[in-house]
C-alpha positions in Angstrom: 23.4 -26.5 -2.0 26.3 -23.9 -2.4 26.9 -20.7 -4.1 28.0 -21.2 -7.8 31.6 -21.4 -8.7 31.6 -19.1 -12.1 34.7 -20.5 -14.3 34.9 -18.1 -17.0 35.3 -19.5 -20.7 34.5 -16.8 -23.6 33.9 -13.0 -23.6 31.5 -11.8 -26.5 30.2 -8.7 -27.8 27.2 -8.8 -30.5 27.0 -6.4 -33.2 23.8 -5.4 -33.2 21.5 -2.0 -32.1 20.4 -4.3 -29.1 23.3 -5.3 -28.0 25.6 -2.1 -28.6 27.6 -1.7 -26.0 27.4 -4.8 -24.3 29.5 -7.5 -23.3 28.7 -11.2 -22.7 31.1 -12.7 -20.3 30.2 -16.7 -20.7 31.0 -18.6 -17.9 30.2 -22.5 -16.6 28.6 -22.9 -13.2 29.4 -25.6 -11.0 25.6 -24.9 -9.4 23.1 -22.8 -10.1 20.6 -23.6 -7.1 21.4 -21.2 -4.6 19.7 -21.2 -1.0 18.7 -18.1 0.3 20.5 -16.9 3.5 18.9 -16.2 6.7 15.4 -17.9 6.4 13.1 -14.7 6.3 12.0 -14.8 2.7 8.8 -16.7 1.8 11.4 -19.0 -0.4 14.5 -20.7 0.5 16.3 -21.3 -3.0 16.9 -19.1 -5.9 18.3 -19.8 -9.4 19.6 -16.7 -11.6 21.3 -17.4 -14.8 22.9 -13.8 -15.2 24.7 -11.5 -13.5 24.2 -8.1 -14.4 21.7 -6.4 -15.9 20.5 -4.3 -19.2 17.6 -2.9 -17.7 19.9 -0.4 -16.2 17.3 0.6 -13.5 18.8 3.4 -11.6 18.0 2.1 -8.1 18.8 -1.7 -8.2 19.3 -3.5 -5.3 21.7 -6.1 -7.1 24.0 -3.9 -8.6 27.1 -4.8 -5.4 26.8 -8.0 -6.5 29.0 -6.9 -9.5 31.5 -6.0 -7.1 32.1 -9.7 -5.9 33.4 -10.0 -9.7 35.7 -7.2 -9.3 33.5 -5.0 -11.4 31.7 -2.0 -10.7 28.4 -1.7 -9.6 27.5 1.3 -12.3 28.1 1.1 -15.6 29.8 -2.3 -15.3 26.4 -3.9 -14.2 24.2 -2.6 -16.6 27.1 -3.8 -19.7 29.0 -6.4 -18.6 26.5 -9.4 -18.2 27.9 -12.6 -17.0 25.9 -15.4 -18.6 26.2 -18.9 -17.0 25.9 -21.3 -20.4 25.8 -24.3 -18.8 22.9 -23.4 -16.4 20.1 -25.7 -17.5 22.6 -29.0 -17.6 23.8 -28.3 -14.2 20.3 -27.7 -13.3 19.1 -31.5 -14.2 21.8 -32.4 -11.9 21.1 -30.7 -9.3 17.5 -31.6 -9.7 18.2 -35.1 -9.9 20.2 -35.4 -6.8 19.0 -37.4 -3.9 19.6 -34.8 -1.5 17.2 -32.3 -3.8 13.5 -32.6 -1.7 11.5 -31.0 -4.9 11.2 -27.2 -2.8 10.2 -24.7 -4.4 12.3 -22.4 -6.6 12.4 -18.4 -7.0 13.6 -17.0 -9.9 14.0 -13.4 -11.0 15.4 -12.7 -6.9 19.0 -11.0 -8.3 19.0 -10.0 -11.7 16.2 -10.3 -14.4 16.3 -13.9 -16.2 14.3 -12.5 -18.8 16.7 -9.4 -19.8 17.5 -8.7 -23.1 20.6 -11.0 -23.5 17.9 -14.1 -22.6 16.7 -13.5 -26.5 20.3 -15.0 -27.7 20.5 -17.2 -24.8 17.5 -19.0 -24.6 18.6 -20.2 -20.9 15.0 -19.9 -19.3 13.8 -22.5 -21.9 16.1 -25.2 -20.6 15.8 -24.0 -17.2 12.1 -24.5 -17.6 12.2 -28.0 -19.2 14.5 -29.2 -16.3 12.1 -28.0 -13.7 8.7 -29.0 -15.3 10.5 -32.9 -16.4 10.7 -33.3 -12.5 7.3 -31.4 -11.8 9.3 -28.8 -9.5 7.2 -25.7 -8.1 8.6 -22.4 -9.1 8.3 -18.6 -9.4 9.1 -15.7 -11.8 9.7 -12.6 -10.8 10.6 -10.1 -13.8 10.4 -6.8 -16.0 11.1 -8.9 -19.2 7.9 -9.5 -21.6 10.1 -11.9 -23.5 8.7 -14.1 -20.4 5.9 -14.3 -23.2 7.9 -16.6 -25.3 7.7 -19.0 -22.7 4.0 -19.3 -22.5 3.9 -22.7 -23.7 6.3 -23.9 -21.2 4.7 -22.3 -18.2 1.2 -24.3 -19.0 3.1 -27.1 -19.4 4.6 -26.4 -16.2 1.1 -25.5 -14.3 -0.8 -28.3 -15.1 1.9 -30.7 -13.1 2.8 -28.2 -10.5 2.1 -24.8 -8.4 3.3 -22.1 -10.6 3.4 -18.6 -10.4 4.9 -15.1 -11.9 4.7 -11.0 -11.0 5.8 -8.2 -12.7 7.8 -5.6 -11.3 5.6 -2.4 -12.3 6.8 0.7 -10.4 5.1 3.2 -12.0 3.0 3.9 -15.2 4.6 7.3 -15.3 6.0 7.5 -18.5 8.4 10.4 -17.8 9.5 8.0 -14.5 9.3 5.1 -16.3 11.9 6.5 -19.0 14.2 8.2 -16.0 14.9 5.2 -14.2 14.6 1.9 -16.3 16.2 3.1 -19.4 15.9 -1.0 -20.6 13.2 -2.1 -19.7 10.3 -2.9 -21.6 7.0 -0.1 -21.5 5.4 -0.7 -18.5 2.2 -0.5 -20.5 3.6 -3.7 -22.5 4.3 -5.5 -18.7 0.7 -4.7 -17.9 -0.2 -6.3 -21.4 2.1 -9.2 -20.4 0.0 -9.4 -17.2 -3.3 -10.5 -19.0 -2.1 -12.7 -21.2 0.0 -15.2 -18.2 -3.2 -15.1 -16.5 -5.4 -15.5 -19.5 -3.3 -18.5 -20.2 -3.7 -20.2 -16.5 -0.7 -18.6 -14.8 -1.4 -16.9 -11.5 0.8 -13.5 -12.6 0.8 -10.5 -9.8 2.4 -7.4 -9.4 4.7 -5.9 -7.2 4.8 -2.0 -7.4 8.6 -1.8 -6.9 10.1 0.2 -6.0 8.0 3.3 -4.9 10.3 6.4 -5.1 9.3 8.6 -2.6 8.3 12.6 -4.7 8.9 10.8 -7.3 6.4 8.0 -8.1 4.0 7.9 -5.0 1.2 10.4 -5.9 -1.8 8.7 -5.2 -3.0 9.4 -8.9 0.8 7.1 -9.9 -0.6 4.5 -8.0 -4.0 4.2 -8.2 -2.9 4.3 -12.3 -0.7 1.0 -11.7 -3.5 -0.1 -8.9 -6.3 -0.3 -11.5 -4.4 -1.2 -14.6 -2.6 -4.4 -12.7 -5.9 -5.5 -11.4 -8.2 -4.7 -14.8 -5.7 -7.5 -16.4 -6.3 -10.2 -13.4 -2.7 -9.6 -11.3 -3.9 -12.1 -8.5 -2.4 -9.1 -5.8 -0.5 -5.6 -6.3 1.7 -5.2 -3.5 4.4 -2.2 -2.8 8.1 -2.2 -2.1 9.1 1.1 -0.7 13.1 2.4 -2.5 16.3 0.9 -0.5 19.4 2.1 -0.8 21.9 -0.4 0.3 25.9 0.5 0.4 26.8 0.2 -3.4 23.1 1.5 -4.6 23.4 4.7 -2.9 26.8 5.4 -4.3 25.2 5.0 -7.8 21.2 6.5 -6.8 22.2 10.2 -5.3 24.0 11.1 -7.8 21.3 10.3 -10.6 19.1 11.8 -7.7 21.2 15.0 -8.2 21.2 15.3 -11.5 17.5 14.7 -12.2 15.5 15.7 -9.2 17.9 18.3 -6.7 15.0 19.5 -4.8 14.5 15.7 -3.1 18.4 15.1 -2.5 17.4 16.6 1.0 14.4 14.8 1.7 16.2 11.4 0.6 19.0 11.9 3.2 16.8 12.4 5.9 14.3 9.4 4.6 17.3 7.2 4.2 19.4 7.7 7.0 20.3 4.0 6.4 19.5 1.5 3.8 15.6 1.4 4.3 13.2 4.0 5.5 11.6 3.5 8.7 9.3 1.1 9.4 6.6 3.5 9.9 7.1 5.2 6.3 7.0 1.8 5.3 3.6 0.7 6.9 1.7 3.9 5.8 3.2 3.2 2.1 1.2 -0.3 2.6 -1.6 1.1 3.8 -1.9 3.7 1.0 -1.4 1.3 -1.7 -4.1 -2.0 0.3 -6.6 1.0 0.6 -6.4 1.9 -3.4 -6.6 -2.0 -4.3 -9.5 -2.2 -1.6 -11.1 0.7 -3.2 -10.6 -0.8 -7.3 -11.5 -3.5 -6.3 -14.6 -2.7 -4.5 -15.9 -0.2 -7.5 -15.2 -2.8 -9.9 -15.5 -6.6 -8.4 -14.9 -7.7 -11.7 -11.3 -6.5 -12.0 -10.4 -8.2 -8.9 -8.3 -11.4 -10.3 -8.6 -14.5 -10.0 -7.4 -16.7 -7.3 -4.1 -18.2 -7.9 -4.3 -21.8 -9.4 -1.4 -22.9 -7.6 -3.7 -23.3 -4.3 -5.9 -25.8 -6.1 -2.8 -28.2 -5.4 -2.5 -30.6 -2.5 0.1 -29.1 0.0 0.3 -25.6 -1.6 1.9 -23.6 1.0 3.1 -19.5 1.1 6.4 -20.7 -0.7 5.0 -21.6 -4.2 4.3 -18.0 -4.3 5.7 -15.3 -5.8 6.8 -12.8 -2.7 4.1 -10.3 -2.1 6.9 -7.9 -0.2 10.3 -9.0 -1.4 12.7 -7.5 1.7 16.5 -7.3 -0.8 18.6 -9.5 -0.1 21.7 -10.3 -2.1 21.0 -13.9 -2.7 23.5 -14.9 -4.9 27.2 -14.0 -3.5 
């Protein structure tokens, strides 16, 4: 299925403490299933319902895709979100199209369909209902505990087809935390978020993402996130080292700068290009598989529970949430 062809039709601003600031551009979508280019993700389609984001995290890997929109990938990203109204119509279509096979659907893979603006929108809700009506596997990947609201929907969805979410919980740091995702919720309430999915039948993991190098990988950061995700029954805890692809780095040094001078040098030699090497890479693995290894070998009873997605005939890698999301921009 093709990229979406955004038509714009009303620009709004909300005058409220939430909202302050920001500006809802409402647009219709011819589609919103979008495949995922190149074939080396564990998922081949993606549906986002925003563009933009008011998390505001410093280091995001979708903010260029605010450029294609001839906006900027700074402050234009984190207050200008595009909203695509008509997403869970054009869904039912899409999903009731003979050339639509049922795959599996990733959700969460550009910008955060559970963001603050979702609270007025209430697209997830009719995104859900399209995709549980035609029992169609999915995954949730997020920051937003307004995911919670949706708990209803997501055992609904779970008893007819493999299911699954994760959190992205970088750190538990709180000075970090406050740093570099100004809008997000605590990580403490993501963790909280965490029990409750899987309390509630929903195989819920977490991806430590990103890991900023000095800044968030002491081993005492991540053990702290190791122990907490797998205490409330994340089914893994899996890392995702920083990247700084052209249009993040522009907007990451400078913050780097500003709050932490004394890495700027480090960070130019780690990140020569958009990813460190592969080596700093597989040690950051190793550190974080030996700390879950470790949890989960003092306390067996923290170690989650299997995800209930497998107990499904033809459950494959795809229904899963990605333990080690490579960025992509999926949505162009």
């Amino acid at each position: 299925m093709p990229s979406d062809t955004l038509f714009e039709v009303a620009r709004r601003t909300f005058d409220t403490p939430e909202f302050r600031g920001v500006e809802c551009i409402e647009v219709e979508a011819k589609s919103v299933i979008n495949r995922v280019p190149g074939g080396a993700l564990p998922f081949d389609w993606t549906i986002n319902p925003y563009r933009g984001c008011t998390h505001a995290c410093t280091y995001c890997f979708a903010r260029p895709t605010h450029t294609f929109l001839d906006m900027d990938a700074g402050r234009d990203f984190e207050t200008k979100i595009v909203v695509k109204v008509n997403a869970p119509d054009v869904l039912r279509r899409e999903l009731a199209a003979r050339r639509w096979k049922g795959e599996h659907i990733a959700m969460g893979t550009g910008t955060d369909p559970y963001q603050r603006v979702e609270g007025r929108y209430r697209l997830m809700r009719g995104i859900l209902e399209a995709l549980i009506d035609v029992r169609n596997p999915f995954s949730i990947l997020t920051k937003g505990t307004l995911i919670l609201r949706d708990v209803d929907l997501l055992r609904r969805a779970a008893e007819t087809a493999p299911v699954s979410a994760a959190f992205s919980i970088g750190t538990l740091d709180e000075r970090v935390w406050r740093e570099t995702e100004p809008g997000t919720p605590h990580p403490k309430a993501r963790i909280e978020a965490v029990r409750i999915l899987t309390e509630a039948g929903i195989p819920t993991g977490v991806l430590m993402a990103p890991v900023l190098p000095g800044i968030s990988d002491s081993r005492q950061q991540m053990r702290s996130v190791v122990e907490a995700a797998l205490e409330a029954g994340a089914t893994h805890v899996s890392p995702i080292m920083l990247h700084l692809r052209p249009g993040v780095r522009e907007q990451f040094m400078p913050w780097l700068e500003e709050h932490h001078p004394d890495l700027v040098e480090r960070y130019r030699r780690l990140y020569p290009k958009a990813y460190a090497s592969a080596e700093e890479r597989r040690t950051l693995g190793r550190r974080v598989g030996d700390l879950v290894a470790s949890v989960r070998a003092r306390h067996p009873d923290r170690a989650g529970s299997p995800p209930r997605h497998q107990r499904f005939q033809g459950g494959t890698r795809k229904h899963q949430v990605p333990t080690a999301v490579q960025p992509s921009l999926f949505e162009r």
